[in-house]
C-alpha positions in Angstrom: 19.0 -2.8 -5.5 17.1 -0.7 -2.9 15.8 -2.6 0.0 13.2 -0.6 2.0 10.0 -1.8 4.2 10.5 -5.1 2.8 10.3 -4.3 -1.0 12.8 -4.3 -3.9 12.2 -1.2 -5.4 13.1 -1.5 -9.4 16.6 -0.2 -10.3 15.3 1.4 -13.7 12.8 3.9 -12.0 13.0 6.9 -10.8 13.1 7.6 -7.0 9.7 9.2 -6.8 8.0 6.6 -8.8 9.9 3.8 -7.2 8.8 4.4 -3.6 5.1 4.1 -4.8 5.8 0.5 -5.2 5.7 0.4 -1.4 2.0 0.1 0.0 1.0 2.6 1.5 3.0 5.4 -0.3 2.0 7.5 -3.0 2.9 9.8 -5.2 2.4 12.8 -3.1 4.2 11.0 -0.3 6.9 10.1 -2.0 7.1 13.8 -3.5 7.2 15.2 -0.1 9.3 12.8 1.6 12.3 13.7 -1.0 11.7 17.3 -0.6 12.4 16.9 2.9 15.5 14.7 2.9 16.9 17.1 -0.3 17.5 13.9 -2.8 16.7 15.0 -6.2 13.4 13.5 -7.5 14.5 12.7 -11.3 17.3 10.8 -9.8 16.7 6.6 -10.6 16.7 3.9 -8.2 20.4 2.2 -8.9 22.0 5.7 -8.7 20.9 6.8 -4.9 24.2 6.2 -2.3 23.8 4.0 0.5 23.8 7.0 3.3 20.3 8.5 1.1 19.0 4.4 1.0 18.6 4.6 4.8 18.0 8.2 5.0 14.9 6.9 3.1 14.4 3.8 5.3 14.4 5.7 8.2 11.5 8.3 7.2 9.4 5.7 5.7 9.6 3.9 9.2 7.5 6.5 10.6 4.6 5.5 8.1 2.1 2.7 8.3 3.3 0.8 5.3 3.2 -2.7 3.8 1.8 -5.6 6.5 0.7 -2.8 9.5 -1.1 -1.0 6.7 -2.6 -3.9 5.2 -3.6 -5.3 8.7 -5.1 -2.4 10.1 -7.2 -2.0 6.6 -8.5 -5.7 7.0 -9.3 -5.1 10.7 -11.6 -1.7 9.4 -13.6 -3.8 7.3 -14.0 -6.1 9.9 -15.1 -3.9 12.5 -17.7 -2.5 9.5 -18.8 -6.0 9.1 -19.0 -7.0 12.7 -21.4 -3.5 14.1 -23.9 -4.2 11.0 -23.3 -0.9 9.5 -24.2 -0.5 5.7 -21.0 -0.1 4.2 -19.8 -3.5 6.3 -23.2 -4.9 4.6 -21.4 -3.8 1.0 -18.9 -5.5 1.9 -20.1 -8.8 3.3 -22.2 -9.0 -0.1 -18.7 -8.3 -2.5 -20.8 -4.6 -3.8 -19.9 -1.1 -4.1 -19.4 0.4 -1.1 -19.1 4.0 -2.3 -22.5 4.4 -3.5 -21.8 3.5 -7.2 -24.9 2.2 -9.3 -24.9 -1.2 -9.6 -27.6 -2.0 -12.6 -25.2 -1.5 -15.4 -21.8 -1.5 -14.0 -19.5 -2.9 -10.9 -18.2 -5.6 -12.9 -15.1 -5.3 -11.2 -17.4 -5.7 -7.1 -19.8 -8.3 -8.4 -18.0 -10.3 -10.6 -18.7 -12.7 -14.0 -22.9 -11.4 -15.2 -25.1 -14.4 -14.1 -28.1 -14.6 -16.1 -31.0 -14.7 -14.3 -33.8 -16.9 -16.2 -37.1 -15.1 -17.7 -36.2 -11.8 -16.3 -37.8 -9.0 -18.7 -36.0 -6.0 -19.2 -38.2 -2.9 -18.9 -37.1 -0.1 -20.9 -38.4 3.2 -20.9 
């Protein structure tokens, strides 16, 4: 099993989609990443040698992946937050921050519906 930036990457999968399951790198990333360092993208997982395992380790160093990544997002919002910008007021309040409608969707932002008592519905 593949060991790189701190995640097992699934034996069954095929390189390009494997290296996804790092954070931080994508599809296109991974695409790229394999072009360079010639290893065939089809290949899977279990079926890489050892000498391509760190050929992959050692490009994927130069990227801010997993904990750095994660960190460095965190510390964005933060700074959002903190200077009282809108988007940090987004999300302080758990709502869209991209400037998605919020009256019938952004389940996912807001959470469980809370009814709200005697609140008409005006429809046009």
């Amino acid at each position: 099993m593949a060991r790189i930036a701190g995640v097992n990457l699934p034996k069954e999968k095929r390189v390009q989609i494997g290296l996804t399951y790092i954070f931080g790198v994508g599809k296109a990333t991974s695409t790229k990443i394999l072009k360079e360092l010639n290893i065939d993208i089809n290949k899977k997982v279990q079926d890489l040698s050892e000498d391509e395992v760190n050929k992959l380790r050692e490009r994927i160093a130069k990227f801010a992946t997993e904990g750095d990544l994660r960190r460095k997002v965190q510390s964005d919002i933060k700074h959002l937050v903190d200077t009282g910008t809108y988007r940090g007021l987004r999300h302080k309040r758990g709502l869209p921050v991209r400037g998605q409608r919020t009256r019938k969707n952004a389940r996912t932002r807001k959470g469980k519906k809370k009814t709200v008592a005697n609140k008409k519905v005006v429809t046009k």
